[in-house]
CHARMM-style PDB file with segment names, atoms N, HN, CA, C and O in Angstrom:
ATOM      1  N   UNK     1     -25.690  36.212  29.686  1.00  0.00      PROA
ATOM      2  CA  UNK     1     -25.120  34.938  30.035  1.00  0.00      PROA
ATOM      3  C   UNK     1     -24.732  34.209  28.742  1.00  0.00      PROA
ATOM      4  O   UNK     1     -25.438  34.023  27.751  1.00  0.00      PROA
ATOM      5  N   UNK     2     -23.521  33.854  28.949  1.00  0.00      PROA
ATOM      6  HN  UNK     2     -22.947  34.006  29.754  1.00  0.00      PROA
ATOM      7  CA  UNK     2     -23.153  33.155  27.031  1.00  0.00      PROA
ATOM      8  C   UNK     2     -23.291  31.477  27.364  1.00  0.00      PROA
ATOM      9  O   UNK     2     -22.969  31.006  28.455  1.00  0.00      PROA
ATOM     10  N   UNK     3     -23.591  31.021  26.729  1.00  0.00      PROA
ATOM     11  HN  UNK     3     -23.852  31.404  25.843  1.00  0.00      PROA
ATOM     12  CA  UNK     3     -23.706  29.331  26.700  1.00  0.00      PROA
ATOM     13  C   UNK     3     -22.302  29.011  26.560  1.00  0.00      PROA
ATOM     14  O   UNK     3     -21.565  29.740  25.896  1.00  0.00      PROA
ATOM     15  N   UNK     4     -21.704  27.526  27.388  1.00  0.00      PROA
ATOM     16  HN  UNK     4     -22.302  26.933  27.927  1.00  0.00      PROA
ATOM     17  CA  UNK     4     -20.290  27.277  27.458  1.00  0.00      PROA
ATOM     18  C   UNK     4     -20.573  26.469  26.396  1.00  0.00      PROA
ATOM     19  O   UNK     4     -19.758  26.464  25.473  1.00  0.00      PROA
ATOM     20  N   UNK     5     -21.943  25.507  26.291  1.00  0.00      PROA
ATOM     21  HN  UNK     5     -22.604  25.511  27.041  1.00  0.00      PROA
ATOM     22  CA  UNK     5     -21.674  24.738  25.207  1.00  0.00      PROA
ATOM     23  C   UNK     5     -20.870  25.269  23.499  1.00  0.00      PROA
ATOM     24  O   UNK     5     -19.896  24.619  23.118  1.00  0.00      PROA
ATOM     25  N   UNK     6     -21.322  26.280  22.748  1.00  0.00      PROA
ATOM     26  HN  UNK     6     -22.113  26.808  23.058  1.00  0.00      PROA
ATOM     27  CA  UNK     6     -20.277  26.559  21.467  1.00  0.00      PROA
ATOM     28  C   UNK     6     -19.094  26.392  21.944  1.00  0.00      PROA
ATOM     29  O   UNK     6     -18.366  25.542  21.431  1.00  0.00      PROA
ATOM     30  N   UNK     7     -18.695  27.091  22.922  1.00  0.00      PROA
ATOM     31  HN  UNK     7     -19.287  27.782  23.339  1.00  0.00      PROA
ATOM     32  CA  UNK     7     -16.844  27.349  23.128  1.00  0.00      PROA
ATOM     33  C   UNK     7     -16.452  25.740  23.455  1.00  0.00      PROA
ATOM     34  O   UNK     7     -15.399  25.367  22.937  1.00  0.00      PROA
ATOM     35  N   UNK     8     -17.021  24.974  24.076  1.00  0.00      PROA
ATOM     36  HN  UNK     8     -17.876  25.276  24.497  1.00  0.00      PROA
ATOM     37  CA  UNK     8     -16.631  23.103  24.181  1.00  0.00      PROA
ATOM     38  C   UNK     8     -16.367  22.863  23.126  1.00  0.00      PROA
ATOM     39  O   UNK     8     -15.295  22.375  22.769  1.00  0.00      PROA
ATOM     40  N   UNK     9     -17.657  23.275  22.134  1.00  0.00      PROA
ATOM     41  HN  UNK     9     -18.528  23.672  22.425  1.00  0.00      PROA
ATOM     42  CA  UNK     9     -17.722  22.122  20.793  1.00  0.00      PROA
ATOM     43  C   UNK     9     -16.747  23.100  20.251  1.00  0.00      PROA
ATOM     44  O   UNK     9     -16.225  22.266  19.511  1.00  0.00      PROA
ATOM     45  N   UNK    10     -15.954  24.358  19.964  1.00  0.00      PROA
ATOM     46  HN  UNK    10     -16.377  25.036  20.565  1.00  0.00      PROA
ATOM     47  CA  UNK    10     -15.238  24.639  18.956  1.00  0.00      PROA
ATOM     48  C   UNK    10     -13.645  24.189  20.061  1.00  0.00      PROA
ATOM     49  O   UNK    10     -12.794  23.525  19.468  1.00  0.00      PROA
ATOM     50  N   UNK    11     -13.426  24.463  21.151  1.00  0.00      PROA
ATOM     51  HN  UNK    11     -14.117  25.001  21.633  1.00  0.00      PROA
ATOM     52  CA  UNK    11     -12.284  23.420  21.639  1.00  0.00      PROA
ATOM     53  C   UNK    11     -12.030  22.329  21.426  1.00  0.00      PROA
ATOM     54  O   UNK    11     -10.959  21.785  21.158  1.00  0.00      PROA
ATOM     55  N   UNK    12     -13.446  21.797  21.588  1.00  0.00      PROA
ATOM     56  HN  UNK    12     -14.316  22.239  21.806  1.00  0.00      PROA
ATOM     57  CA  UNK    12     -13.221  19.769  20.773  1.00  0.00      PROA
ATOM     58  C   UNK    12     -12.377  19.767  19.556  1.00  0.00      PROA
ATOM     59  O   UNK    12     -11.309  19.162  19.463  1.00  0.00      PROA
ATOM     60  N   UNK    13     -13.067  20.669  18.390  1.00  0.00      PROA
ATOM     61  HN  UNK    13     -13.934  21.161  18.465  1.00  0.00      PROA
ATOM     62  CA  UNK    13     -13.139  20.773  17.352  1.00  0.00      PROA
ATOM     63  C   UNK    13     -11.643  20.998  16.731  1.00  0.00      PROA
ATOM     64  O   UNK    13     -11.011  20.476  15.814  1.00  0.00      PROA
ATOM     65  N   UNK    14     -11.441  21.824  17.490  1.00  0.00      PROA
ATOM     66  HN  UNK    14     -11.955  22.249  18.235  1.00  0.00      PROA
ATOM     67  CA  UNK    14      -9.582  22.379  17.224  1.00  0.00      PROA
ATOM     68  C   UNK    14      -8.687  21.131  17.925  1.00  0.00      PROA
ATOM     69  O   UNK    14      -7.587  20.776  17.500  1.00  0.00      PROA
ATOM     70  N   UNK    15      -9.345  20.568  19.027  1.00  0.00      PROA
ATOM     71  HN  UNK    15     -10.238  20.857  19.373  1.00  0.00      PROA
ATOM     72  CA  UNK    15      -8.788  19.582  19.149  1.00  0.00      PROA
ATOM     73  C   UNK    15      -8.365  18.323  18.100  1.00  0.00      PROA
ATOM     74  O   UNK    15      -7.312  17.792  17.747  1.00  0.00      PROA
ATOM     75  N   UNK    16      -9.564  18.186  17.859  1.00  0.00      PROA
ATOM     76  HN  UNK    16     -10.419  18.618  18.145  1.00  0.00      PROA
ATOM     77  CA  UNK    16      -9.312  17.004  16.829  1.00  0.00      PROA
ATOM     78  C   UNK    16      -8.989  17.371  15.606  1.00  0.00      PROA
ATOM     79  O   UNK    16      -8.713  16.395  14.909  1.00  0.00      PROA
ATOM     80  N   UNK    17      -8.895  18.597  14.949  1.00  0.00      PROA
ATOM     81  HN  UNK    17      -9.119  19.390  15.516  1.00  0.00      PROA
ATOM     82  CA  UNK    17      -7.761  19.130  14.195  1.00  0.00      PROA
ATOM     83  C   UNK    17      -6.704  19.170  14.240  1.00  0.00      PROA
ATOM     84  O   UNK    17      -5.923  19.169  13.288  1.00  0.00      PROA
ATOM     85  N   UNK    18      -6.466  19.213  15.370  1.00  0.00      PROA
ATOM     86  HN  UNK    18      -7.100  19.213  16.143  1.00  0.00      PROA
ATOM     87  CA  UNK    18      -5.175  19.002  15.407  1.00  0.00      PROA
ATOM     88  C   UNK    18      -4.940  17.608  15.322  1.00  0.00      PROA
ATOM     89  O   UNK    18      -4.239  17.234  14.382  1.00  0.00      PROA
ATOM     90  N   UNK    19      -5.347  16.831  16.046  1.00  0.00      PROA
ATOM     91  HN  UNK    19      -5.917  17.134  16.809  1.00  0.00      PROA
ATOM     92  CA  UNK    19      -5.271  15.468  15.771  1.00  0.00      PROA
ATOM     93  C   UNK    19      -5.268  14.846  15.077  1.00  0.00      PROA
ATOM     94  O   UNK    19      -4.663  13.789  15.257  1.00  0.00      PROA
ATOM     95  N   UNK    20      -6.031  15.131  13.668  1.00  0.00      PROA
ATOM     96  HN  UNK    20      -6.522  15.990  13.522  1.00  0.00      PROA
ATOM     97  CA  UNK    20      -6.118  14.478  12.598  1.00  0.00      PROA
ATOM     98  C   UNK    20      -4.634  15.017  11.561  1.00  0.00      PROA
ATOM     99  O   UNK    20      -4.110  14.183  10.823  1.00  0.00      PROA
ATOM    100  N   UNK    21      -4.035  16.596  11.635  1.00  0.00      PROA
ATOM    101  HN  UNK    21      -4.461  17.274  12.234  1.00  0.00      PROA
ATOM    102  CA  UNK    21      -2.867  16.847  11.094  1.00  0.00      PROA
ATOM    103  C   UNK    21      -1.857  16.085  11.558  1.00  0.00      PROA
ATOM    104  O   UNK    21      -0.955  15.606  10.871  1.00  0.00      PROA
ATOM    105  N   UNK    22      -2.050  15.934  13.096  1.00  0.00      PROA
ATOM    106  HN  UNK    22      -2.783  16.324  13.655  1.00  0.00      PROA
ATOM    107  CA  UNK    22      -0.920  14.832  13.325  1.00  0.00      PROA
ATOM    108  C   UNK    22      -0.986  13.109  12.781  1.00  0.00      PROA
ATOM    109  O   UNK    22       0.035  12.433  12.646  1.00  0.00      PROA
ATOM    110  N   UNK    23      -2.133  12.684  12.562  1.00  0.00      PROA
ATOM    111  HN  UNK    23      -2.962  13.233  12.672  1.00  0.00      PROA
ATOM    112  CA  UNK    23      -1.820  11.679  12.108  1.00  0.00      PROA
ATOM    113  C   UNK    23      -1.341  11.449  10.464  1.00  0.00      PROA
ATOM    114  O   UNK    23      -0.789  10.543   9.840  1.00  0.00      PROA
ATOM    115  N   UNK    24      -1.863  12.759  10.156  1.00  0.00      PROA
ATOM    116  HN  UNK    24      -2.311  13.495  10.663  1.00  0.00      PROA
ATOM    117  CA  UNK    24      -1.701  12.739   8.262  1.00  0.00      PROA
ATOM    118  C   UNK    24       0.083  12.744   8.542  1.00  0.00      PROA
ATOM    119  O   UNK    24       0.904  12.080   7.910  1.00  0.00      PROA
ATOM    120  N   UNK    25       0.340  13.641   9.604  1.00  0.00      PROA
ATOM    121  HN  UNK    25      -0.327  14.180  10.118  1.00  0.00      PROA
ATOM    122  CA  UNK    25       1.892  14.204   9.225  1.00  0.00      PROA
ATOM    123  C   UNK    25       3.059  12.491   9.520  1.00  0.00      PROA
ATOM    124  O   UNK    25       4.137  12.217   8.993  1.00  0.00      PROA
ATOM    125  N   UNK    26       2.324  11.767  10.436  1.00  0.00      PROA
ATOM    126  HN  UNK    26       1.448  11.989  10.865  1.00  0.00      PROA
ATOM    127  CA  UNK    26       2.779  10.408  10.623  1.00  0.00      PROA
ATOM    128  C   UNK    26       2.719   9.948   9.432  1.00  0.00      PROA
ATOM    129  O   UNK    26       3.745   9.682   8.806  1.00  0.00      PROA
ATOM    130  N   UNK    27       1.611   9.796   8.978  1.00  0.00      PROA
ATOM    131  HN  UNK    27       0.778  10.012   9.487  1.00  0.00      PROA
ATOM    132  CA  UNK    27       1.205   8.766   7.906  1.00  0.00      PROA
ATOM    133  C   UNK    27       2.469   8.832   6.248  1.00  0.00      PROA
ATOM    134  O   UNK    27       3.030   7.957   5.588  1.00  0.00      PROA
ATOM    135  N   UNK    28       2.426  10.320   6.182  1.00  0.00      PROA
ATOM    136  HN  UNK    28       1.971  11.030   6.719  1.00  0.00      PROA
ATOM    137  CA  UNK    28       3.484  11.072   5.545  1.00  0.00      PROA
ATOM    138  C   UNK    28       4.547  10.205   5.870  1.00  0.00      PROA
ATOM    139  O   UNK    28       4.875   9.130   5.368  1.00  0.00      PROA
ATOM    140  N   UNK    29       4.974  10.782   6.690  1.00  0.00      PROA
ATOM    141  HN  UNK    29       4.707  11.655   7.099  1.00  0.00      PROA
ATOM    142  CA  UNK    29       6.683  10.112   7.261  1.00  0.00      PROA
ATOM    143  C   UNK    29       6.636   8.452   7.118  1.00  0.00      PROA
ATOM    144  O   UNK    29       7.658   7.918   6.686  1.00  0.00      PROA
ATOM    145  N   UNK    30       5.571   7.665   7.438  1.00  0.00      PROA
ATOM    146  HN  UNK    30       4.740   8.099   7.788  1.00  0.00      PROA
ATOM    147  CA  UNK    30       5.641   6.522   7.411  1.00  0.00      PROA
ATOM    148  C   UNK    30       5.730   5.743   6.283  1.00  0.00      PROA
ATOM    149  O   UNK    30       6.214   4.612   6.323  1.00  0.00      PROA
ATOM    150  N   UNK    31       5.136   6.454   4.878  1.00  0.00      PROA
ATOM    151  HN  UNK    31       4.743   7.373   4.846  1.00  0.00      PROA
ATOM    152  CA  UNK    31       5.170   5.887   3.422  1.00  0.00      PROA
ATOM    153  C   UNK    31       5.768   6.958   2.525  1.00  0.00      PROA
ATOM    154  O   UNK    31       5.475   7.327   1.388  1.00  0.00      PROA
ATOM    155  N   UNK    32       6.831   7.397   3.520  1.00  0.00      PROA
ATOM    156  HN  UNK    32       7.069   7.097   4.444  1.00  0.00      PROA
ATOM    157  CA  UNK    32       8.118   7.936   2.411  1.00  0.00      PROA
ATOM    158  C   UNK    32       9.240   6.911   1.786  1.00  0.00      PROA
ATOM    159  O   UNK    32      10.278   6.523   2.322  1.00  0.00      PROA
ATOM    160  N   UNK    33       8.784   6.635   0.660  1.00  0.00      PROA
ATOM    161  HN  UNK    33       7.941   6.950   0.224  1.00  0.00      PROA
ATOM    162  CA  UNK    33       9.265   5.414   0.236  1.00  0.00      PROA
ATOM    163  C   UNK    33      11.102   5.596   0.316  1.00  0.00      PROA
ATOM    164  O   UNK    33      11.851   4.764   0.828  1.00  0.00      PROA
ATOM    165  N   UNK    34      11.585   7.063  -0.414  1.00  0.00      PROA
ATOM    166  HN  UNK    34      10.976   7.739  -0.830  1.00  0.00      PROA
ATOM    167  CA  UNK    34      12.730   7.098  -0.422  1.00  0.00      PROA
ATOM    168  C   UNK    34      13.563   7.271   1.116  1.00  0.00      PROA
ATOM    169  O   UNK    34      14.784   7.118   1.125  1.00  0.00      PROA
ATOM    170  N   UNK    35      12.909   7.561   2.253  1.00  0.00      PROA
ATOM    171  HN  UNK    35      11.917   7.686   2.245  1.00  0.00      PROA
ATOM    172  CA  UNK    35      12.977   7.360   3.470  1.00  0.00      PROA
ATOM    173  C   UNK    35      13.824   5.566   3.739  1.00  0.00      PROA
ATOM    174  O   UNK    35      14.893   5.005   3.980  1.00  0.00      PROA
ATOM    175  N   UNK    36      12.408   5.354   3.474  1.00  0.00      PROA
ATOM    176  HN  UNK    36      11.540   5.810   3.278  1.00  0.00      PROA
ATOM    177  CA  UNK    36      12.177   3.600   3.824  1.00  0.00      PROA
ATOM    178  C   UNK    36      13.386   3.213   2.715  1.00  0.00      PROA
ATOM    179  O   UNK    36      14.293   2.846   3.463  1.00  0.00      PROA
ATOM    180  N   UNK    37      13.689   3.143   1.887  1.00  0.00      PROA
ATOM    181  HN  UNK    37      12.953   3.441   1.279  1.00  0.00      PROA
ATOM    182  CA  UNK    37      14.415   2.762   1.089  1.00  0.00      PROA
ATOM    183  C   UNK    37      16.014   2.938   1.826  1.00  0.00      PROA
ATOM    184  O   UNK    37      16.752   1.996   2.116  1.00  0.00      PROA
ATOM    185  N   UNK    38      16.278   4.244   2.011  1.00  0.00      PROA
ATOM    186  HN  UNK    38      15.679   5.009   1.775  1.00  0.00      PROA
ATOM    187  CA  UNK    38      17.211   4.326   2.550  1.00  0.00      PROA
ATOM    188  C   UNK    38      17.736   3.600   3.700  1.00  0.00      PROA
ATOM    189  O   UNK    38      18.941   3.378   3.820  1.00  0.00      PROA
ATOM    190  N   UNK    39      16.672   3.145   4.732  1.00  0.00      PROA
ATOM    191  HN  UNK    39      15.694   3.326   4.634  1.00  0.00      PROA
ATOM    192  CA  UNK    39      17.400   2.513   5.989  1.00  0.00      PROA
ATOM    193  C   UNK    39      16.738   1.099   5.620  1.00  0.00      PROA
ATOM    194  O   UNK    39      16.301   0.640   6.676  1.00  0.00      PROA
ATOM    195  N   UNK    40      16.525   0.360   4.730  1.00  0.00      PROA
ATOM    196  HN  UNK    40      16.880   0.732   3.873  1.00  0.00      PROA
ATOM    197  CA  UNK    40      16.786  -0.755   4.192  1.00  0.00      PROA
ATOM    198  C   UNK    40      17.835  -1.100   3.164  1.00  0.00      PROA
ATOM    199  O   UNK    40      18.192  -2.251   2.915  1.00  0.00      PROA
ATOM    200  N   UNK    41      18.228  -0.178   2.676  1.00  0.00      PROA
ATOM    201  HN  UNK    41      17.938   0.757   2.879  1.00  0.00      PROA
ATOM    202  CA  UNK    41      19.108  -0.393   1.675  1.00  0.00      PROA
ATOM    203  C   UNK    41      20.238  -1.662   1.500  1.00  0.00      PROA
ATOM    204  O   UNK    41      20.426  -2.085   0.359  1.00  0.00      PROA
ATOM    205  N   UNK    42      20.950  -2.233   2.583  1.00  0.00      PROA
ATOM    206  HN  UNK    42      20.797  -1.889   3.509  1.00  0.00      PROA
ATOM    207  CA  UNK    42      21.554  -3.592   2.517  1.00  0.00      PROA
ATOM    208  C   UNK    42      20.521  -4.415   2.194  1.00  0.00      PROA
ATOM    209  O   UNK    42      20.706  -5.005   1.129  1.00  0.00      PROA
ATOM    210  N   UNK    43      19.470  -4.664   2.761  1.00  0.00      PROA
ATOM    211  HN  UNK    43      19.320  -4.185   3.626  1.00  0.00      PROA
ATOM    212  CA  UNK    43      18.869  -6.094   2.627  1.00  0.00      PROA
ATOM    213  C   UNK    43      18.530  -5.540   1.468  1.00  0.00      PROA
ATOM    214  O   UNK    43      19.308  -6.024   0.646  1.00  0.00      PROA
ATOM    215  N   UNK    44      17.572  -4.555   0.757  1.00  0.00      PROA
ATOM    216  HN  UNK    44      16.940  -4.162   1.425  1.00  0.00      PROA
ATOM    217  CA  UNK    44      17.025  -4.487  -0.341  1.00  0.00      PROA
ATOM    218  C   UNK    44      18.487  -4.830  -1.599  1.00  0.00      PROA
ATOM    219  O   UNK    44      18.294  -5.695  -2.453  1.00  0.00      PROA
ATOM    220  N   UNK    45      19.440  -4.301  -1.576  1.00  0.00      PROA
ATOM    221  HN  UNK    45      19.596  -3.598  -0.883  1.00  0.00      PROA
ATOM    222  CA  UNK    45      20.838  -4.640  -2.757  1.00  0.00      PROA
ATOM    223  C   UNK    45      20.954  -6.552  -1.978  1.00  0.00      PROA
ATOM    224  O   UNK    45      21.536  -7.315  -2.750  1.00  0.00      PROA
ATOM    225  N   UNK    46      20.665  -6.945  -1.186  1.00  0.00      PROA
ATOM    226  HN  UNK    46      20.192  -6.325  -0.560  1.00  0.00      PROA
ATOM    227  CA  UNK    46      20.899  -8.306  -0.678  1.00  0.00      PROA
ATOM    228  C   UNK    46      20.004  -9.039  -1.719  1.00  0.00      PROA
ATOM    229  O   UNK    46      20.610  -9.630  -2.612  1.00  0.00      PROA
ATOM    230  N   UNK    47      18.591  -9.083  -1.725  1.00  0.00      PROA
ATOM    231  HN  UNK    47      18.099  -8.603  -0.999  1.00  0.00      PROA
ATOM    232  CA  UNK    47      17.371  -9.639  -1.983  1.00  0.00      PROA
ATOM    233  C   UNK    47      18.031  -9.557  -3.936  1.00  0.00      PROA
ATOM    234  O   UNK    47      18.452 -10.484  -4.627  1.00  0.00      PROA
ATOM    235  N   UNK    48      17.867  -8.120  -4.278  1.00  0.00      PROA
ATOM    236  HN  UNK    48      17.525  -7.367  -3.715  1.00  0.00      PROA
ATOM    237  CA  UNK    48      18.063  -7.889  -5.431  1.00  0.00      PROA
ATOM    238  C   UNK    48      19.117  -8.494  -5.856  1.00  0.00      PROA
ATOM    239  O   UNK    48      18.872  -8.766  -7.031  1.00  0.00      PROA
ATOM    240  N   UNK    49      20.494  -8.992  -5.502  1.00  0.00      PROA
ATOM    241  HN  UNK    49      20.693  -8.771  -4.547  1.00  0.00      PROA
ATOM    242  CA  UNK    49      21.322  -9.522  -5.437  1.00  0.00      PROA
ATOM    243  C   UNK    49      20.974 -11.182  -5.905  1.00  0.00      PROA
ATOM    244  O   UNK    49      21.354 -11.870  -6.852  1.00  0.00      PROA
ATOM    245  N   UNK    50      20.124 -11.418  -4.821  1.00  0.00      PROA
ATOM    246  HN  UNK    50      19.815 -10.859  -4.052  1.00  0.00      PROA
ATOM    247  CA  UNK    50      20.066 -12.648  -5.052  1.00  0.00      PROA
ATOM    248  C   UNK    50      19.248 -13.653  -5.959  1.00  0.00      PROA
ATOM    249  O   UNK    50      19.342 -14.873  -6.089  1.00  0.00      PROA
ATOM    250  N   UNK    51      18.165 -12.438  -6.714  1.00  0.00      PROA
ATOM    251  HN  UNK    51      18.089 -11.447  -6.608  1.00  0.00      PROA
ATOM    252  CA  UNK    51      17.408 -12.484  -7.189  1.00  0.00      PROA
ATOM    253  C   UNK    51      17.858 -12.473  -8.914  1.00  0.00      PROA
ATOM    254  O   UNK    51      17.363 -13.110  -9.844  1.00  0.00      PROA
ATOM    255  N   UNK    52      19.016 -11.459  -8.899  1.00  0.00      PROA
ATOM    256  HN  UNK    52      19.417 -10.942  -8.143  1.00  0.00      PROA
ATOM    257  CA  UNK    52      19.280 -11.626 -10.280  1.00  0.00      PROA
ATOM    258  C   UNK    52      20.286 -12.443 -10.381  1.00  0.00      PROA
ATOM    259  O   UNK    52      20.590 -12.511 -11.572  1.00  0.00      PROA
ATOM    260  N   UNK    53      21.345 -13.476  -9.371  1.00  0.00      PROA
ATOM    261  HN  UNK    53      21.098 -13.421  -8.404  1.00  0.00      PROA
ATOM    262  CA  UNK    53      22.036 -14.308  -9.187  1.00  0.00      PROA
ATOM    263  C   UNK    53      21.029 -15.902  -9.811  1.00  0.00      PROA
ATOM    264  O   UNK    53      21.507 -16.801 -10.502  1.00  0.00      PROA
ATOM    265  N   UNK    54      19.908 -15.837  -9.410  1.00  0.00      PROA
ATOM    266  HN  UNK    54      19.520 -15.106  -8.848  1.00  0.00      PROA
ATOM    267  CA  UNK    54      18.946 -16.724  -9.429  1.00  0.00      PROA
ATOM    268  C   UNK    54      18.562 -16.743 -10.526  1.00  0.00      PROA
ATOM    269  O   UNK    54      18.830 -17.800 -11.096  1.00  0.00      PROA
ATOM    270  N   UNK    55      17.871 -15.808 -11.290  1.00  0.00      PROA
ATOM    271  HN  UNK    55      17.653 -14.949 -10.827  1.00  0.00      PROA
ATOM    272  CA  UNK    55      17.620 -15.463 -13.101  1.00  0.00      PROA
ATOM    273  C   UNK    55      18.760 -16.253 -14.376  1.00  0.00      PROA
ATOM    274  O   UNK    55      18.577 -17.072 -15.275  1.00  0.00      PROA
ATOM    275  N   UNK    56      20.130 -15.383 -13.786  1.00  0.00      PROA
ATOM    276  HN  UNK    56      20.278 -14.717 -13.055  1.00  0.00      PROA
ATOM    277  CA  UNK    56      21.444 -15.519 -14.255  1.00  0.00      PROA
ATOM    278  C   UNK    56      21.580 -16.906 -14.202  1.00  0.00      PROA
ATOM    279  O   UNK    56      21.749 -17.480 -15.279  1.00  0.00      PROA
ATOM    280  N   UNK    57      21.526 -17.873 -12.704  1.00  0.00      PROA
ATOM    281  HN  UNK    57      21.389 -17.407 -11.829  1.00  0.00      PROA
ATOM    282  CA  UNK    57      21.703 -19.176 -13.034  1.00  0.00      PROA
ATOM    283  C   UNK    57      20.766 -19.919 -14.449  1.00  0.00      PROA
ATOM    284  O   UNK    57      21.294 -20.583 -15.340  1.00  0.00      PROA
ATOM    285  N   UNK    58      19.241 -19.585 -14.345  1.00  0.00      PROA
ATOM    286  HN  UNK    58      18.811 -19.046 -13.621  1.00  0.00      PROA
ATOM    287  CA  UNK    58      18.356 -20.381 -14.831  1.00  0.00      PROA
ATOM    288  C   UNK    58      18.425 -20.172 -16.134  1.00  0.00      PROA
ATOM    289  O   UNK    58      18.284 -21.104 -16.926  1.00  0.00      PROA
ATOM    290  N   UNK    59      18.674 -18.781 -16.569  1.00  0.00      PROA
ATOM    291  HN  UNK    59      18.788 -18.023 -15.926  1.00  0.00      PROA
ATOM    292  CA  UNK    59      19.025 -18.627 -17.842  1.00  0.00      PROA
ATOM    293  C   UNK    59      20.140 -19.005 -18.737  1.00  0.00      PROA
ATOM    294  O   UNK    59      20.238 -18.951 -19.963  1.00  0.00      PROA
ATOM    295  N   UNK    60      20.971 -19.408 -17.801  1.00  0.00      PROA
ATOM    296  HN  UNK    60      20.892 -19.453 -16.805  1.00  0.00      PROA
ATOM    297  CA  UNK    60      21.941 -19.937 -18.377  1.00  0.00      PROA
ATOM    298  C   UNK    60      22.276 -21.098 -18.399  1.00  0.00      PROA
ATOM    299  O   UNK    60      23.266 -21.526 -18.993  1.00  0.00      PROA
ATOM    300  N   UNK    61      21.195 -21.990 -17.512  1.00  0.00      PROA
ATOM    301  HN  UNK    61      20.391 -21.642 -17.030  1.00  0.00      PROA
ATOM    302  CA  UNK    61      21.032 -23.534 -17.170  1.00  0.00      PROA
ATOM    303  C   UNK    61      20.148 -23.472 -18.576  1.00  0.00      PROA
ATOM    304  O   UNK    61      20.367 -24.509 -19.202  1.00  0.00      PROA
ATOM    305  N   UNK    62      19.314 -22.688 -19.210  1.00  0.00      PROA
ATOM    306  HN  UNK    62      19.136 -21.846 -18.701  1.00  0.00      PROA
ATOM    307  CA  UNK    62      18.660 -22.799 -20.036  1.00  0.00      PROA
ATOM    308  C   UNK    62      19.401 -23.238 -21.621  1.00  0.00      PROA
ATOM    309  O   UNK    62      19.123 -24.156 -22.393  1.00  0.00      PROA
ATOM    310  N   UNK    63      20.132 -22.478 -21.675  1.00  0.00      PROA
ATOM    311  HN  UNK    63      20.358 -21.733 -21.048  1.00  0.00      PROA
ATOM    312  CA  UNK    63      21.185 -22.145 -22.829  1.00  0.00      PROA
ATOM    313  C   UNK    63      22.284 -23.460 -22.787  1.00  0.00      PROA
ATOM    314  O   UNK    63      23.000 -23.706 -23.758  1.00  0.00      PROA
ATOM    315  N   UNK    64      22.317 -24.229 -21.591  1.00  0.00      PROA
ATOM    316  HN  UNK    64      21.736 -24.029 -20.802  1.00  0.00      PROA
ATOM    317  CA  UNK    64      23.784 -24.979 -21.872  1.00  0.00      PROA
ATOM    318  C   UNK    64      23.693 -26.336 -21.503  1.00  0.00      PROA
ATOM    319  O   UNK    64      24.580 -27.137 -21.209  1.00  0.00      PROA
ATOM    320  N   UNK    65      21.927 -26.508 -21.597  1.00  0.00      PROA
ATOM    321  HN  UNK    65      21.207 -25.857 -21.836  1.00  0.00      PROA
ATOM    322  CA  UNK    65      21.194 -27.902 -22.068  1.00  0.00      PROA
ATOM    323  C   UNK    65      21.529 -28.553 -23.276  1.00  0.00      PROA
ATOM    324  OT1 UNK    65      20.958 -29.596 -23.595  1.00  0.00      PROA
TER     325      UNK     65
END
Protein backbone atom coordinates (compact mmCIF):
# COMPACT_ATOMS: atom_id res chain seq x y z
CA UNK A 1 0.00 0.00 0.00
CA UNK A 2 1.92 3.39 -0.93
CA UNK A 3 0.95 6.50 1.18
CA UNK A 4 -0.89 9.31 -1.10
CA UNK A 5 0.48 11.72 1.30
CA UNK A 6 4.42 12.13 -0.58
CA UNK A 7 2.73 12.23 -4.09
CA UNK A 8 0.24 15.49 -2.56
CA UNK A 9 3.17 17.13 -1.03
CA UNK A 10 5.46 16.69 -4.27
CA UNK A 11 2.18 17.90 -6.54
CA UNK A 12 1.81 20.91 -4.14
CA UNK A 13 5.33 21.36 -4.50
CA UNK A 14 5.58 21.49 -8.40
CA UNK A 15 2.71 23.44 -8.02
CA UNK A 16 4.03 26.25 -6.39
CA UNK A 17 7.03 26.06 -8.58
CA UNK A 18 5.54 26.75 -10.92
CA UNK A 19 3.97 29.54 -9.38
CA UNK A 20 6.68 31.21 -8.08
CA UNK A 21 8.50 31.08 -11.96
CA UNK A 22 5.49 32.72 -12.97
CA UNK A 23 5.62 35.46 -10.79
CA UNK A 24 9.55 36.04 -11.20
CA UNK A 25 8.73 35.89 -15.11
CA UNK A 26 5.99 38.91 -14.39
CA UNK A 27 8.13 40.66 -12.17
CA UNK A 28 10.85 40.52 -15.11
CA UNK A 29 8.53 41.97 -17.68
CA UNK A 30 7.26 44.50 -15.24
CA UNK A 31 10.79 46.32 -14.40
CA UNK A 32 12.09 46.16 -17.90
CA UNK A 33 13.08 49.54 -17.80
CA UNK A 34 13.86 49.75 -21.63
CA UNK A 35 10.31 48.19 -22.11
CA UNK A 36 8.76 50.89 -19.83
CA UNK A 37 10.73 53.50 -21.41
CA UNK A 38 9.58 52.77 -24.66
CA UNK A 39 5.73 53.09 -24.20
CA UNK A 40 6.32 56.25 -22.21
CA UNK A 41 8.50 57.81 -24.38
CA UNK A 42 6.30 61.16 -25.30
CA UNK A 43 5.65 62.14 -21.82
CA UNK A 44 9.19 61.16 -20.70
CA UNK A 45 10.91 63.70 -24.01
CA UNK A 46 7.69 66.03 -22.62
CA UNK A 47 8.87 66.22 -18.81
CA UNK A 48 12.60 66.31 -20.04
CA UNK A 49 11.63 68.98 -22.32
CA UNK A 50 10.33 70.96 -19.89
CA UNK A 51 12.69 70.55 -17.46
CA UNK A 52 15.64 71.72 -19.40
CA UNK A 53 13.34 74.67 -20.83
CA UNK A 54 13.10 75.55 -17.01
CA UNK A 55 17.11 75.32 -16.19
CA UNK A 56 17.69 77.32 -19.60
CA UNK A 57 15.25 80.04 -18.35
CA UNK A 58 16.90 80.38 -14.74
CA UNK A 59 20.23 80.29 -15.97
CA UNK A 60 19.91 82.75 -18.05
CA UNK A 61 17.64 84.96 -15.77
CA UNK A 62 20.85 84.45 -13.82
CA UNK A 63 23.36 85.95 -16.28
CA UNK A 64 21.16 89.01 -17.49
CA UNK A 65 20.63 90.50 -13.92
Amino acid sequence: MTDPLPNALEQRAASERQRLHHSVSELREHLDVQKTARSYIWRISAVVGLLALAVGYGIAGAFTE
